[in-house]
C-alpha positions as CSV (number, residue, x, y, z in Angstrom):
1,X,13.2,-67.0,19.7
2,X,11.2,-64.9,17.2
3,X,8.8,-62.0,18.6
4,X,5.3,-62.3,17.6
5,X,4.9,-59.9,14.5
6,X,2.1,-57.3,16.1
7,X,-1.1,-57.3,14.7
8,X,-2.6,-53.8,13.5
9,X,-4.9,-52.2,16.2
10,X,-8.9,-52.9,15.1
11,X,-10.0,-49.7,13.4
12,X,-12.1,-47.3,15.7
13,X,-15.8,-47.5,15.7
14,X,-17.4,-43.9,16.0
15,X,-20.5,-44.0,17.9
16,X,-23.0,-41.9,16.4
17,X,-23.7,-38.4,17.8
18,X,-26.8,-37.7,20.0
19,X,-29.4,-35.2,18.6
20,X,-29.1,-32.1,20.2
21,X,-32.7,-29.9,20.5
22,X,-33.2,-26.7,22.0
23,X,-35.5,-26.4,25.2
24,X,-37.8,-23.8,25.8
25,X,-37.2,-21.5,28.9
26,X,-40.2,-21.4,31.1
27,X,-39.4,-17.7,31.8
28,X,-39.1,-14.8,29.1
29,X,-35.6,-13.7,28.9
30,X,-33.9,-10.5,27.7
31,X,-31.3,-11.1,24.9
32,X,-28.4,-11.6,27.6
33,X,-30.4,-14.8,28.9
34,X,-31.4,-13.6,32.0
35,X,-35.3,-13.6,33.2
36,X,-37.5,-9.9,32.4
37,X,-37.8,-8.2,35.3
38,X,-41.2,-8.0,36.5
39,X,-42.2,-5.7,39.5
40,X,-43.7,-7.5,42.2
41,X,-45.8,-4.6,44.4
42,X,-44.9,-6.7,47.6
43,X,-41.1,-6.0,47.4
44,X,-38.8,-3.0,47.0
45,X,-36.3,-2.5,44.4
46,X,-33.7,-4.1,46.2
47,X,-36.0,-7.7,46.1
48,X,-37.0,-7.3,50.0
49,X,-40.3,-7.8,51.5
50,X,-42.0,-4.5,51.9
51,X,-43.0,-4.8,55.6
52,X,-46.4,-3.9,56.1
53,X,-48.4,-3.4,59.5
54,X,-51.1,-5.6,60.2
């Protein structure tokens, strides 16, 4: 008995590439990426609610 000569693989089919496309932030952002701080007169510096007495 004879092996079956092998048969070359069927050449690969690329599939095409998806388009990439840049999305806006909804934020402004500093040029490392990260949101513009903005002060907010209801918290301190640290980001905490400044407690105020009713």
């Amino acid at each position: 008995m004879e092996p079956e000569p092998k048969r070359p693989p069927p050449p690969r089919v690329r599939k095409p590439a998806l388009k990439q496309e840049q999305l806006e932030l909804l934020e402004p952002t500093d040029t490392t990426g990260l949101p513009l701080w903005q002060r907010d007169e209801n918290l301190d510096l640290t980001g905490l609610p400044i407690w105020q007495p009713d």
